[in-house]
Residue, then its C-alpha position, 0 to 999 in steps of 0.5 A: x564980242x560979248x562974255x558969257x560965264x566968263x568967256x568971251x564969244x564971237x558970232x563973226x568970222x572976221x572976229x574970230x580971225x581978229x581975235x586968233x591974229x592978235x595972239x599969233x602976233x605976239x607969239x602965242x599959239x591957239x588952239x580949236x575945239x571943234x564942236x557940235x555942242x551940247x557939251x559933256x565931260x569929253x568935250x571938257x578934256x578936248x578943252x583942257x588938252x588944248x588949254x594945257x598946249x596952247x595960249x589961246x582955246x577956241x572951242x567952236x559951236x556949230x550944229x553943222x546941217x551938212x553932214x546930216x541927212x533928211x532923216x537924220x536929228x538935226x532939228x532935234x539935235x541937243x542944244x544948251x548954249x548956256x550949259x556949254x559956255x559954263x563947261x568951257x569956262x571950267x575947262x580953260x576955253x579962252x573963246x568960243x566962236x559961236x556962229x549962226x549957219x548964215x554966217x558959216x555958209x552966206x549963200x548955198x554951198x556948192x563946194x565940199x570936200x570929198x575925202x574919197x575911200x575914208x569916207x565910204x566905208x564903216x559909217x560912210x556906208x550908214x551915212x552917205x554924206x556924212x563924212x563930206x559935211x564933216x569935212x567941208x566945215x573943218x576945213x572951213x574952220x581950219x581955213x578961218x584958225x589959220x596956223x594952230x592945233x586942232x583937238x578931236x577925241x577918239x570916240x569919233x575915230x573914223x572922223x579923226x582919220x578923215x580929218x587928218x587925211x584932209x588936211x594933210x592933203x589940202x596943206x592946211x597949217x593945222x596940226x590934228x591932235x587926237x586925244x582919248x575916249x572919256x568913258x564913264x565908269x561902266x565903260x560908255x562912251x560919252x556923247x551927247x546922243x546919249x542924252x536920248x537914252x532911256x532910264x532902261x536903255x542905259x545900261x543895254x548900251x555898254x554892250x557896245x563897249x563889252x563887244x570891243x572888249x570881247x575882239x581886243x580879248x580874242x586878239x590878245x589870246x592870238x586871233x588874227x583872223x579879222x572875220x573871228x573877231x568880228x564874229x565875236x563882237x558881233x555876237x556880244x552885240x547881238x546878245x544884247x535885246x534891246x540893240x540893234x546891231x549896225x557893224x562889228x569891224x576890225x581894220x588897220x589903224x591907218x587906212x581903216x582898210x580890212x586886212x586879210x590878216x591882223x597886224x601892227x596897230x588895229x581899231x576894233x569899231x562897232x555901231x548899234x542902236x539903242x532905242x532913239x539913239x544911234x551910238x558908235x564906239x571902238x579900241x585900239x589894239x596893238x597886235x605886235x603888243x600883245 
């Protein structure tokens, strides 16, 4: 075990469970910030959540090579290990478990977990295999926590109903918490594939947000037809030259499934391209709220 800006860092698993064991031994809880990295203000609420609920913060950094695809970034990917350890340390983090991908996974895996329907639609339908890459390595994380909290944001949001799904399917002791999207002031969502906008771009990518918008605006003046609001999330999407639009969806909150009607809670999700980077985004609504 080392400390990096304050925090201790474990590369091992067996040192991680040492270290998680010794808090639950003395009755305190612990938390898991499951992360690729790269960290930003979002990743730094996860943190603080986690910190306020919990007497242990761990925050896991993994560049997962499971849940991208050959063309996809993985090399490329933003890493800055020493920027992240600073934002742990000001966010409350007690731990960040650090491993290297032969720690993760000692020989080829051949086993993965498939959460089957949840993982095939909206960006399953991009990413074929993403969603199983997700899975397998949070449930190997949740695997090597043990009992706790595990802390995911919204903005990933079809990630978080498979992640729930998962574990409340595979029985693990770990209670998946899902906490807001961090936006900064024009309404972009935060990621660290924002990283790879350009001074231009920047602006055109709150289109994803202004879209969202324009669904939640139809809902609440009465649409419930979801091929009407998608239409029009679509079209401000469209609109915009310098995106290319991916999906304009609207789905129940639960199932991510299309309801012939809108009804109860539904997550508006959009998806487009601007420039090098690939950006996801969506909003609740509440149809019995409005």
């Amino acid at each position: 075990m080392s400390t990096v800006a304050g925090v201790a860092v474990v590369e091992r698993v067996a040192d991680l469970r040492v270290a998680v064991d010794a808090v639950r031994r003395q009755g305190g809880s612990v938390g898991l910030v499951p992360t690729m990295g790269y960290l930003h203000e979002g990743h730094q609420s996860l943190v603080a959540r986690s910190a306020a609920d919990n007497d242990l913060t761990v925050v896991s950094i993994f560049v997962n090579p499971l849940q991208f695809a050959e063309d996809e970034d993985y090399g490329t990917y933003p890493r800055n290990l020493d920027r992240d350890m600073e934002m742990c340390a000001a966010a409350g983090a007690g731990l960040v478990f650090a491993p290297l991908t032969e720690e993760m996974y000692p020989q080829a895996p051949i086993t993965s977990v498939a959460v089957k329907g949840l993982n095939a639609v909206l960006e399953g339908l991009a990413r074929p295999t993403h969603f199983d890459g997700v899975a397998t390595v949070v449930a190997k994380l949740f695997s090597m926590l043990g009992p706790g909290r595990a802390y995911f944001g919204e903005k990933d949001y079809q990630q978080l109903v498979v992640i729930r799904r998962m574990a409340a399917d595979l029985s693990l002791p770990v209670e998946v918490v899902g906490c807001p999207t961090f936006r900064v002031p024009d309404g972009l969502a935060m990621s660290s594939r924002n990283v790879y906008l350009s001074a231009d771009e920047r602006p055109a990518a709150t289109v994803l947000w202004r879209s969202l918008q324009a669904g939640r605006d139809a809902v609440a003046e009465g649409s419930r037809d979801p091929d009407e609001v998608e239409a029009l999330m679509a079209a401000v999407l469209a609109a915009e030259p310098k995106a290319s639009p991916d999906y304009a969806a609207a789905v129940d909150a639960a199932t991510l499934a299309r309801p012939d009607e809108l009804a109860g809670e539904v997550r508006l999700l959009v998806a487009a391209r601007v420039g090098q980077a690939r950006l996801i985004d969506n909003l609740g609504v509440d149809c019995d709220r409005l």
